[in-house]
N, C-alpha and C positions, 0 to 999 in steps of 0.2 A: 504494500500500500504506500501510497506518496502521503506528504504531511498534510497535503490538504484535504485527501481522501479520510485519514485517518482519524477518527475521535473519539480519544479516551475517554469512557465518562465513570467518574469514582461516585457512587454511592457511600450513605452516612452511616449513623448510628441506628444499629440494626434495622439497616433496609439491605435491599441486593437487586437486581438488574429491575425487577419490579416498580422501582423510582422514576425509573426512565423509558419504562415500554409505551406509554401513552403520547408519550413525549417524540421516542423515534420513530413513530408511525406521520409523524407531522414533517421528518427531513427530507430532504430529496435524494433517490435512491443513487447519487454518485457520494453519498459521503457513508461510510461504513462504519459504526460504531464498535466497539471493543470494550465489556465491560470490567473492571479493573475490581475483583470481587475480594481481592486478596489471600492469605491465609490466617492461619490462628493465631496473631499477634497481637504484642502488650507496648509497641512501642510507634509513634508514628514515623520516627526516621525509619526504621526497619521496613513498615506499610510501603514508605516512598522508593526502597530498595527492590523491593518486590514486584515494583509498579515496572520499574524501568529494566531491573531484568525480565521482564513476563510480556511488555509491551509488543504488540505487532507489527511495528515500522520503528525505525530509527529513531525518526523526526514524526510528532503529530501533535495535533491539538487538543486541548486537554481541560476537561472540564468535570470541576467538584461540588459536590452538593454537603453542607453541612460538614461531620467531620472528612467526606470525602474535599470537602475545599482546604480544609489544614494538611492534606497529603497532599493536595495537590501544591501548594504551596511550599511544601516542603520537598518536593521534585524540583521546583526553581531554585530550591537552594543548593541544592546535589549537581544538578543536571540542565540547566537552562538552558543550552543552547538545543536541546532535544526537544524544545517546546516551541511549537509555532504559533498559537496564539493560547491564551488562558482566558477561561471563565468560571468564578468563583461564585457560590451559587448559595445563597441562603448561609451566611458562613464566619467565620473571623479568622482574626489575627493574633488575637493577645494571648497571651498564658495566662494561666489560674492565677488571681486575686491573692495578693498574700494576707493576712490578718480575719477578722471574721466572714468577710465575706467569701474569701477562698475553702474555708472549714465549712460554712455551710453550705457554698457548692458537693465538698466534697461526701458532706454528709448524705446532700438528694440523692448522689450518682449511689453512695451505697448503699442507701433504703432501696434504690430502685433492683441493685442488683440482689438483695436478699430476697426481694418478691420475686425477681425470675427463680430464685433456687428452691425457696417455696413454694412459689404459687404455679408457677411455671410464664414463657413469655407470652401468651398470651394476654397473660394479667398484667405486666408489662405495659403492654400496647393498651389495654383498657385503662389504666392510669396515665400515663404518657399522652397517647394520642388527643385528645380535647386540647392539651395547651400548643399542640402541634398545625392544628387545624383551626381555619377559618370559621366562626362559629357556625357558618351556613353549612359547614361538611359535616358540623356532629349529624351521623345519623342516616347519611347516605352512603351510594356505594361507593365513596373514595373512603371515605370512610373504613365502610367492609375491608377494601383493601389493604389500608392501612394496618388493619387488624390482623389480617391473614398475614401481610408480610413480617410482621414483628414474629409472629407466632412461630413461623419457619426457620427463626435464628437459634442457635445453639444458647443455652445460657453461659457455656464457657466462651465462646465468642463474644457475645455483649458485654463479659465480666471483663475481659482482655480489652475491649475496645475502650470502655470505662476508664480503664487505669491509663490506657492512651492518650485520652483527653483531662485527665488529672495532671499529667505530665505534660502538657503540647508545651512545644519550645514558642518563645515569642519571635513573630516572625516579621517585625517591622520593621528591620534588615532587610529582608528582603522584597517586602513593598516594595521600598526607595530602588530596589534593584532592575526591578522590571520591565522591560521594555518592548514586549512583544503584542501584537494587538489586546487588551483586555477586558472583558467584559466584567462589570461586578451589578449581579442581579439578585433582589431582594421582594420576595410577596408583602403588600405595604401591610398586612396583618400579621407580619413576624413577628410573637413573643417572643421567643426564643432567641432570633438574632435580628435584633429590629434592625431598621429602615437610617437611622443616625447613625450604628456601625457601619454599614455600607458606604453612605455618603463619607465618610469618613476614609474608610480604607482606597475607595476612588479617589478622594484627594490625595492620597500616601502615592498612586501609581501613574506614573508621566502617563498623560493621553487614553486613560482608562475611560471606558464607556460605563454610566450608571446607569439601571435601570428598574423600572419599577412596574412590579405584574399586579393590576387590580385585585381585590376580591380574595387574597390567598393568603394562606397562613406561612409557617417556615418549608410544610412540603407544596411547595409550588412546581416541580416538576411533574406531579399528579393531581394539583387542583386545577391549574390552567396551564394544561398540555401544549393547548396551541402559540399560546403566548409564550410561552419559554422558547417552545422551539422555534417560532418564528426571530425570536432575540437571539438566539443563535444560528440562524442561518445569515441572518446580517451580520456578525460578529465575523461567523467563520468569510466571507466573503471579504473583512478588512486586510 
């Protein structure tokens, strides 16, 4: 595959190609996706390692959703000249908080992991998912999806991905680094990585394009399929 043909797309915290099937039925059949699903790791440098040994072409374009945007970011810092253009998707930049707000992060992330080992993940996605989604989605079938996709993750992978994101290195080094086309796309109902981060991180990267998908929460690649892809079909054409 050429770099323009090719696009990597990394899925988040426990999702997996699911993220983006609704998504790649809206791109034009010369661009070839490649999902970047990973293996069983506890580290995101490691995740960005695995990216670029396992990837399909040389050179390609490369787009992360959520924790898939901190790996993806973290390939520009390994590997940047292998990336032809970037798009950062529902996502950030910074490392864990230190003082109480970093502990009570870290407390969420492991309430949440002791309900997958008790409850299983399903129960997971049924706590999780409402702060993920648009309040229009409680209850439909992006929704349903949503549920199903959570359910299908390992509890030891979400545990592993967990302590990933307890650890993420900060990566505003490598904003400042960037130079290749880049999109940074945000659902304007992001709890979770609202709409002032983005704006934000697009000002950290020369010539980055911001943009903003109506109506969706943080999984915007499944609440408005068309929109996204249509924001990357102009991206990948820069």
């Amino acid at each position: 595959m050429t770099a323009a043909a090719c696009l990597v797309l990394v899925p988040g915290l426990a999702c997996d190609a699911a993220v983006w099937t609704a998504m790649q039925a809206a791109l034009p059949a010369s661009v070839q996706p490649w999902i970047a699903e990973g293996a069983l790791q506890d580290d995101i440098g490691d995740m960005a390692r695995t990216l670029l040994r396992d990837a399909p072409a040389e050179r390609f374009a490369l787009a992360g959703h959520s924790l898939g945007g901190r790996i993806a970011l973290e390939v520009m810092r390994q590997a940047p000249q292998r990336v032809s253009h970037l798009a950062l998707l529902d996502t950030g930049w910074q490392p864990r908080a230190g003082g109480e707000a970093g502990a009570r992060e870290q407390t969420q992330r492991d309430e949440l992991v002791e309900i997958a080992r008790r409850e299983g993940m399903r129960a997971v996605g049924e706590r999780w998912a409402p702060g993920m989604l648009h309040a229009d989605r409680l209850g439909d079938a992006v929704h349903d999806e949503v549920l199903a996709m959570v359910a299908r993750q390992s509890v030891e992978r979400f545990a592993a991905q967990q302590t990933a994101l307890l650890a993420r290195p900060d990566a505003a080094d490598v904003l400042a680094r960037i130079h290749c086309p880049t999109l940074v796309l945000c659902g304007r109902q992001d709890g979770w990585a609202p709409l002032e981060r983005h704006e934000e991180m697009a000002r950290r990267i020369a010539g980055a394009r911001l943009a903003v998908v109506e109506d969706s929460g943080h999984m915007s690649p499944m609440e408005q399929p068309a929109a996204v892809a249509a924001e990357l079909v102009a991206w990948l054409e820069r």
